[in-house]
N, C-alpha and C positions, 0 to 999 in steps of 0.2 A: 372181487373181480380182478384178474392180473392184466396186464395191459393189453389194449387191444388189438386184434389177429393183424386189422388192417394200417394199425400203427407198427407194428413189426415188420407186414410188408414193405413200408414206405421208408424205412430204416434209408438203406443204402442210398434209394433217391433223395431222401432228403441229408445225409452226408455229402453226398456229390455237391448240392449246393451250399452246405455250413463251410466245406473247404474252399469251393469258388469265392465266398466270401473272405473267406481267412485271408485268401492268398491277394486280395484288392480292398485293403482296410481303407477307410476313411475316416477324416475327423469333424467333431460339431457338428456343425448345420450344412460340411463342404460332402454331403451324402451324398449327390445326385447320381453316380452310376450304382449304389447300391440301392436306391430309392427307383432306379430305373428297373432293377434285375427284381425286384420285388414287384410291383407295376405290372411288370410282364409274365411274370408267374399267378398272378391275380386274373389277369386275363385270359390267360390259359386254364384255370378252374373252373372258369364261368360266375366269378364271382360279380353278382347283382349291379352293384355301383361301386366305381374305384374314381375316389378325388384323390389328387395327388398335391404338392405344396400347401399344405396345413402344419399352420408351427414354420412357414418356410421349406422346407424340403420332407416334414413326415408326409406317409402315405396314411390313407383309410379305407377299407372296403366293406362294404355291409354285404350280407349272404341272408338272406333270408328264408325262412323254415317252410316247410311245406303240410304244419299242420297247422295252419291258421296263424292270424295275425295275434301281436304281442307286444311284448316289452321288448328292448334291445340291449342287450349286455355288454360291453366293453371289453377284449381281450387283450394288453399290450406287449409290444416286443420291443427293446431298444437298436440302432444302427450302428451307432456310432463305435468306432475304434480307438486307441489311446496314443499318445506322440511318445510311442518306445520303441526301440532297436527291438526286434524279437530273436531271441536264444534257442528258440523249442528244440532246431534239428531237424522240425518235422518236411515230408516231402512238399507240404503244400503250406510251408513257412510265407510269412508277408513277403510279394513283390517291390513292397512300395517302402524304399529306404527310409527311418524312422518311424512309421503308424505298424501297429499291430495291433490285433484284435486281441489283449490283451485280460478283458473282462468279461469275455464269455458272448457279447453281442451277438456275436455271427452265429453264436449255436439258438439264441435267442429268437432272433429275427428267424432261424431254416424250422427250428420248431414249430412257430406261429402259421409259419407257410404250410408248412406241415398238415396242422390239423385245420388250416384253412383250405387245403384241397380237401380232405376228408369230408367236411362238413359242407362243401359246396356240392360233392357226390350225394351225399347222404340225404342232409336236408331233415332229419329226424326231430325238428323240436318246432315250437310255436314261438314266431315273432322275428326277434335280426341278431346274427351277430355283428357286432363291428368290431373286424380285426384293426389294430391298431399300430403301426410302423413308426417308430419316433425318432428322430434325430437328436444330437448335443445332448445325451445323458451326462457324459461328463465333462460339468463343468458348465455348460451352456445353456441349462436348463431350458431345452428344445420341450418338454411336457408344459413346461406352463407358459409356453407359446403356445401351441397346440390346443392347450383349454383358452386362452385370450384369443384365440382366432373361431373357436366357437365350434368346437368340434363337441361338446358335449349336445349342446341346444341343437347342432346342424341335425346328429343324426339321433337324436334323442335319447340319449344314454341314460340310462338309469342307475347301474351298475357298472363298477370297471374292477379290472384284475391286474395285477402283473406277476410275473415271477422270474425269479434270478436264479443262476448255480452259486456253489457253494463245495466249493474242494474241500476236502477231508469228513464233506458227508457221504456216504457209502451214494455208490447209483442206484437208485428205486428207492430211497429215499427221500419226504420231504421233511420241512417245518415251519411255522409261525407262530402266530401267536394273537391275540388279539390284544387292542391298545397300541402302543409305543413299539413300532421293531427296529426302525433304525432312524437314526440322531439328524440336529439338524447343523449346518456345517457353516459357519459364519470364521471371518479373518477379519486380524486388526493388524492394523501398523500403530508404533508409538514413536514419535520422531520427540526425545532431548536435547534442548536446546539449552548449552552450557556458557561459558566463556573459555575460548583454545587458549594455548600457553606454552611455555618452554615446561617437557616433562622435569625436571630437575626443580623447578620453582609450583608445585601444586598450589601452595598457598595462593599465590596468586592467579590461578583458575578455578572456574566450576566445572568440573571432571563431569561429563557425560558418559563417559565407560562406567565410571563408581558409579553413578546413580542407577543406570541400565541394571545394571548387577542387582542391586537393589531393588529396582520392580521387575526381574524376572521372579527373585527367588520369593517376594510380596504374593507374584501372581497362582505362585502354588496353596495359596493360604485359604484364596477362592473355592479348590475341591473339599480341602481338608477342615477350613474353620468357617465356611459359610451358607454351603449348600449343606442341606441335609444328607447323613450319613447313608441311607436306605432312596436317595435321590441319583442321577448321575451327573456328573460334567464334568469334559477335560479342557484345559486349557496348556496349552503347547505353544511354547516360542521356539519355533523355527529356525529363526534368523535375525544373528546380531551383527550388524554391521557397521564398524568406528574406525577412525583412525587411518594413519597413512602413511608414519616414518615412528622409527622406534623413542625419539626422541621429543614426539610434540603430542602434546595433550591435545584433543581436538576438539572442533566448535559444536560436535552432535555427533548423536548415536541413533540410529535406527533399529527398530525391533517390530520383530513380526511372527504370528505366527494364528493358529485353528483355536475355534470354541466348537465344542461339539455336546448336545445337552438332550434330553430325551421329550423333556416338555416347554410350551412357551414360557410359561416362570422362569425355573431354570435359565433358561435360556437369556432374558431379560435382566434377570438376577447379576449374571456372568457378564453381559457387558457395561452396565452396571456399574458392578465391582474394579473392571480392566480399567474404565474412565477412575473412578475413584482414587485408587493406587497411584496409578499411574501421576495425577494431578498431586495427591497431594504428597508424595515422597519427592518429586519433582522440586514442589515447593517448600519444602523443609531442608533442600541445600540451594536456594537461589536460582535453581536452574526454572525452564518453560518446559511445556511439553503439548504436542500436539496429539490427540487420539485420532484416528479414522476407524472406523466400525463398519466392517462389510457382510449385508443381511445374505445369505445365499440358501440352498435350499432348507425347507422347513422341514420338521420331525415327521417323519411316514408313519402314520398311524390307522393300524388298520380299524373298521369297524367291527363292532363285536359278533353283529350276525352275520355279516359277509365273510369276518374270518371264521366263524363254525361252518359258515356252509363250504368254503375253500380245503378247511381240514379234515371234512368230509368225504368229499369226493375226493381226495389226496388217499384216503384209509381205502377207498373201494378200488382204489389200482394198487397202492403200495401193502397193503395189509397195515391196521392199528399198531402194530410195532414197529410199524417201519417207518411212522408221521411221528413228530414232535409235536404236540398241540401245545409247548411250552417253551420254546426254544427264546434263547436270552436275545434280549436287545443287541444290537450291533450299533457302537458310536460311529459307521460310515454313514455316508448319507444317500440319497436317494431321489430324484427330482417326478418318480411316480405318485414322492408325496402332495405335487401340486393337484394330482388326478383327484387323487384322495380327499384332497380339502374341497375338492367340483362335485364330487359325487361319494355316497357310500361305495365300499370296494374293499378289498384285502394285495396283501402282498404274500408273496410264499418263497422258499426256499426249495430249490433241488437240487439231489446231490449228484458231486461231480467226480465222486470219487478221489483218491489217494495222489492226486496231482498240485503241480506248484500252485501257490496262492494266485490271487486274484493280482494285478498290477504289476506281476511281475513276467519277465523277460521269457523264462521260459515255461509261462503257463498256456496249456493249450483246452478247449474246452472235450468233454469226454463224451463221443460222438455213440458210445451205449446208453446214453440218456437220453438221446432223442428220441423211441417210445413211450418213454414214458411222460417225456414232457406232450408227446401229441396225445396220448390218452390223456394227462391229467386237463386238455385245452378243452379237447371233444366232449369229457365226462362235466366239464363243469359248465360249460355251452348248456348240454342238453338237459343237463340237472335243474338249472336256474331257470330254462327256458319252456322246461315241462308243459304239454296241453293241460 
């Protein structure tokens, strides 16, 4: 089945609003005019029930089927924009100096709209959907606000979904995977605590740059000599920061930087390790050393029959050639994995076509995917939601 007649027609209306959003990004949970414009486009579907301030500023609306009562499925879209200058060029480039919609959101959020007027016309399946509008993807993890504020129990979900783009995969493409698809994203700082000194006299200091040096290049030993080779984790120092005239040894060194790991082991394993190092190379030239370990979102994993049934209905708009039921884990992270961990559910990929990556400046999202992302909304609605 190729995409649907009347996701094709809604193409341009629903551009008209993926650029209205482009061109007024916002960031975190500061959503509220984009939480507004969503809101009122809900309203204007006729859609059943609209709570608004869940998670803080995400939206929800349930649409309920007209063949009989059922279960409720979950569909989500993220809001949020990213604090970058945007480069695109484009005519409906960001208004707003600094935030650009940078990750694709805005095409996120006009899709979900999308097939949430479809399905509020239609009404073809048994039971509710709940569209789902999220704030502070990045960074803020506005999704597992959203599950602590009881948005699963509210409207009884059973099932949840989400789906992202993905530049340099062809448009009418998807992919997932079941298990592990993208990492979980945790930062440390390691503050060295030395004795400063005249640089000419080392002897008489405990160097904090020399030791830093030393558990940076430690910290690499983590992928290579600790985790299992057929496992993942990267560990990235970011930022070293010492010192303050060319001639004086200083009292500390600060270091910082991502753990990114596929499972909770791993992942536990990794920091772990960072405190281990860290402490005892510290301690083998007299220096202290402080860890801080910061948990942030967890490993998105999807389930294994929600992902067959998402890779499914993905083959019945895009054709079996055109789905990856096998597509590699991603070390970014994800905070749809909080959904995930509430409820069984899948995550997917669609392609965005041969455009700039994700986070950067001049990426824009590719507004010929928006039928297919409302087909693959409506097919999986009505697929899971079957009389």
């Amino acid at each position: 089945m190729p995409i649907l007649n009347r996701a094709a027609e809604l193409k341009n209306e629903v551009t008209e609003w993926r650029r209205h959003l482009h061109q007024n990004p916002e960031l975190l949970f500061a959503v509220e005019n984009t939480a507004a414009f969503v809101e009122r486009k809900l309203r204007e579907f006729g859609v059943d029930e609209i709570v608004t301030g869940l998670g803080r500023t995400g939206v929800v609306g349930l649409i309920r089927g007209n063949r009989g009562p059922g279960r409720t499925v979950g569909l989500r879209a993220d809001m949020d924009a990213l604090p970058i200058t945007e480069a695109s060029g484009r005519a409906w480039s960001s208004t707003a100096p600094g935030k650009m919609h940078a990750c694709g959101h805005d095409g996120h959020t006009a899709m979900l709209l999308g097939a949430a007027k479809y399905l509020a016309e239609t009404r073809n399946f048994a039971g509710n959907v709940a569209v789902i509008f999220q704030p502070a993807e990045e960074g803020g993890g506005g999704g597992n606000e959203m599950v602590k504020d009881g948005m699963m129990e509210r409207f009884a979900i059973e099932e949840v979904y989400g789906m992202h783009n993905m530049p340099g995969m062809p448009v009418g493409h998807f992919g997932s995977r079941a298990g592990p698809i993208m990492a979980s994203t945790d930062e440390f700082n390691i503050t060295v605590k030395g004795r400063g000194g005249h640089a000419a006299q080392p002897h008489k200091t405990i160097d904090p740059i020399a030791i830093g040096a030393q558990i940076v290049n430690a910290l690499q030993t983590i992928a290579s000599r600790t985790i299992d080779p057929l496992a993942s984790i990267v560990v990235s120092v970011t930022k070293f920061n010492a010192g303050f005239a060319h001639n004086v040894i200083p009292e500390q060194a600060v270091l910082a930087g991502t753990v990114r790991a596929l499972t909770p082991e791993v992942r536990d394993t990794g920091e772990a390790r960072i405190r281990q190092i860290a402490e005892n190379i510290a301690g083998a030239y007299g220096a202290t050393v402080d860890v801080w370990y910061g948990r942030n979102y967890p490993v998105t994993v999807n389930h294994a029959a929600e992902a067959g049934h998402a890779l499914a209905v993905a083959a019945t708009i895009a054709g079996e050639g055109n789905v990856n039921a096998a597509l590699d884990p991603m070390m970014g992270g994800e905070d749809f994995s909080y959904m995930l961990l509430a409820r069984p559910g899948a995550f997917v990929f669609i392609g965005n076509g041969d455009t700039a990556g994700l986070h950067h400046p001049a990426y824009d999202f590719n507004d010929e995917a928006i039928p297919h992302g409302i087909s693959y909304w409506v097919k999986l609605a009505e697929t899971r939601l079957a009389a």
